[in-house]
N, C-alpha and C positions, 0 to 999 in steps of 0.2 A: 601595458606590455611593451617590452623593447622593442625595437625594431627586428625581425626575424624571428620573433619569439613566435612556439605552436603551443595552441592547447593540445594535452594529451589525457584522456584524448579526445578528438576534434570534431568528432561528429555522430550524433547517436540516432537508430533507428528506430520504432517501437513497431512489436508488430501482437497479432492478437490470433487466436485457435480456438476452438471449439473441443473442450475436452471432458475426459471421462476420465476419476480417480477415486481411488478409495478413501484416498486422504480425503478428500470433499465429503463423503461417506460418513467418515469419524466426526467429522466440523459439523456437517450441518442436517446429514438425514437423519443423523443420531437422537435430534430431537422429536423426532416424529415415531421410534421404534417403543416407547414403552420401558425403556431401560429397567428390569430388576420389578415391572410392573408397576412404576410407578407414572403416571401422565404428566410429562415435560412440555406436552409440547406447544405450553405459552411461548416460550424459547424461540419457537423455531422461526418465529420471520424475524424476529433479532437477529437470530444466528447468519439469514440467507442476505440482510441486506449487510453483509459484515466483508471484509476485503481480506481473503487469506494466504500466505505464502508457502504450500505445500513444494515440495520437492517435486518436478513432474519427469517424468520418461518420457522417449518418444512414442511407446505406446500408447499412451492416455492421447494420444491429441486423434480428435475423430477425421482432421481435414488436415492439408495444409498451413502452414501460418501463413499471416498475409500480412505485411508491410503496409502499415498504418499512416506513418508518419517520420518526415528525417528532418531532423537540426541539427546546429550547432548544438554543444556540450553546455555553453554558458549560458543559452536561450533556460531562463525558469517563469516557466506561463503559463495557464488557464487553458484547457484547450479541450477540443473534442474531437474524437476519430472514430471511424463505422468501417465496417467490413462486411462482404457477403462470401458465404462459405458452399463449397457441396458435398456433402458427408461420405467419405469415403469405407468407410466401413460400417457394420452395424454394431449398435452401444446403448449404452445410456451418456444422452447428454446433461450435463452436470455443471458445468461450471463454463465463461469463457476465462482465456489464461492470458495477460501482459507477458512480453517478454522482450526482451531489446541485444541489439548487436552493438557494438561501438567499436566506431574505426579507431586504435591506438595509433596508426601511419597506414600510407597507403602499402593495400593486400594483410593489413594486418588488423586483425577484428577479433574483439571478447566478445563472451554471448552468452542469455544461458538459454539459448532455444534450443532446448533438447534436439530436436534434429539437423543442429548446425555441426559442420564441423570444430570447428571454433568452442563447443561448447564445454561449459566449466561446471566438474560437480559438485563445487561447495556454494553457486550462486541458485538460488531458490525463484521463483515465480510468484507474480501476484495472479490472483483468482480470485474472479467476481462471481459467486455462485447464483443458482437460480435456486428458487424456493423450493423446486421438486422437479426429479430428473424426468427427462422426456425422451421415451425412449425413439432414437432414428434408426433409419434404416441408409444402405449405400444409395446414392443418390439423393437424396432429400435436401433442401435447403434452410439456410441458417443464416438469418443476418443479426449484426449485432450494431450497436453505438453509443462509445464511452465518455461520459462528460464528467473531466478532469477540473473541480475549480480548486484555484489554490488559495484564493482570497479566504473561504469559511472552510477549510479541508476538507471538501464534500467530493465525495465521486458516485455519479447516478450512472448505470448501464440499462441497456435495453436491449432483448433476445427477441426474435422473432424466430419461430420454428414453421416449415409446410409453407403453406400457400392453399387459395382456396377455403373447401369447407374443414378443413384438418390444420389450419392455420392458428398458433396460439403466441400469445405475447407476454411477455412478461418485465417490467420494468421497478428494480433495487436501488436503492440509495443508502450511503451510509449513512444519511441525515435521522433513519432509522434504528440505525443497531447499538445506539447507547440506552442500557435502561435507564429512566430517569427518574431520577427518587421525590417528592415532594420539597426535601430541602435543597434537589436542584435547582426544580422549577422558581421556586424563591428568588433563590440566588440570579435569578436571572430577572426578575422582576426589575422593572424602571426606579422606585422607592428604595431598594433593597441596597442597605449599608454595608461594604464588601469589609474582611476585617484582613489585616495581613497575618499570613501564617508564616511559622518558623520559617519555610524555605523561603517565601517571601522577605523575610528581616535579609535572611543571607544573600539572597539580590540585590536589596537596597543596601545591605551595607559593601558586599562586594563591589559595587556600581560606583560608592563612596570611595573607597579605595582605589578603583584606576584612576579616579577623578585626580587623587592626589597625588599620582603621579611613582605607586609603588609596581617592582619588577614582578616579572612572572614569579620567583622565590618568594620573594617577599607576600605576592599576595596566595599563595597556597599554605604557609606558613602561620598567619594573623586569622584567614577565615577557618583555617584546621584549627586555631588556636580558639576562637568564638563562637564556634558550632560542632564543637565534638560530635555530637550522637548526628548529626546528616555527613559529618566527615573523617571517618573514624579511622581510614586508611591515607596515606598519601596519594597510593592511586587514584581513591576517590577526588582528595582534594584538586589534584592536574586534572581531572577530567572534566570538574566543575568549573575550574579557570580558565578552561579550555574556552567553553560554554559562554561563560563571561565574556570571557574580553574577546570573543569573536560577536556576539550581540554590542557591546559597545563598541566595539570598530566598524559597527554594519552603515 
């Protein structure tokens, strides 16, 4: 960056609530109700250890949010943050909720915490659900702790509800919520001879092409030209080159 240059923007906070939504409802109790009478509910710990981005209110949040964690914007790492909470109303607790502020300059902040002023309604929230809502009461206590790794895309949380003999825990991973099919398990086998697929050809030969030195035109133009049915539009094509040639400039 040049001398006087600012990232914008320059510093991001994250913080985390303890909330109550219907959307969470639709996601992931839905598997346990029987739908049309039919028993779903192998689903349902797939569904709970899965990371959803529902629209939330500032109704749904049972407590306050609480400020987790602040960095810089360019900081991209591994990391883990906890919180303890005290339930300010009675509910069903359901889910905890990510949410972040980010400074654009100083006094000026995006967000989508629902109860910020700041806040914007076409930004959405992530939600870590638990397997099955518990119902609280005002006052009761709620600790949480979210372990973000970026290296295997995994993020594990852990809820702890009460204290005492009414104390229960419960701890989700995404490492969970893929079903996995026998010819996954294969494929992932040490032995097991990976084949390149269509979109694969179109990486290696896209990859081929920056190599030698063609423009952005030029290469949305040759791989629209050699992959019709993955690039059927131009839109599609820029978006793919996009893709590209930020992975090879990485």
């Amino acid at each position: 960056m040049k001398p006087g240059g600012a990232f914008v923007p320059n510093q991001l906070r994250l913080l985390i609530a303890p909330v109550q939504s219907t959307e969470i409802t639709t996601e992931v109790d839905f598997w346990s109700t029987r739908p049309g009478g039919f028993d779903v509910s192998s689903a349902a710990a797939y569904a709970s250890n899965d990371v959803y981005t529902p629209k939330l209110d500032s109704d749904d949040m049972l407590a306050a949010p609480v400020v987790v964690r602040e960095q810089p914007t360019w900081i991209n790492e591994s990391f883990t943050v906890a919180a303890s909470f005290t339930i300010e109303r009675d509910g069903l607790l359901q889910a905890m909720a990510g949410m972040f502020e980010a400074v654009m300059a100083d006094g000026v902040l995006m967000s989508n915490n629902p109860r910020s002023a700041d806040h914007m309604e076409q930004r959405w929230n992530s939600v870590y659900p638990l397997p099955e809502p518990v119902a609280v009461r005002t006052g009761d206590s709620v600790s949480t702790s979210i372990d973000v790794n970026l290296d295997d895309d995994r993020v594990t949380w852990q809820v702890t509800v009460g204290d005492g003999s009414t104390r229960r825990s419960f701890k989700q991973s995404t490492f969970f919520a893929p079903i996995l099919t026998a010819d996954d398990l294969r494929a992932l086998a040490k032995d097991h001879v990976p084949q390149i697929s269509p979109k694969g050809a179109m990486w290696r030969a896209g990859l081929d092409l920056v190599a030698q030195g063609l423009t952005i035109g030029e290469l949305e133009r040759e791989l629209a030209n050699r992959f019709p049915a993955l690039l059927p539009t131009p839109h599609k094509a820029s978006k793919f080159v996009g893709h590209l040639v930020a992975t090879a400039q990485a």
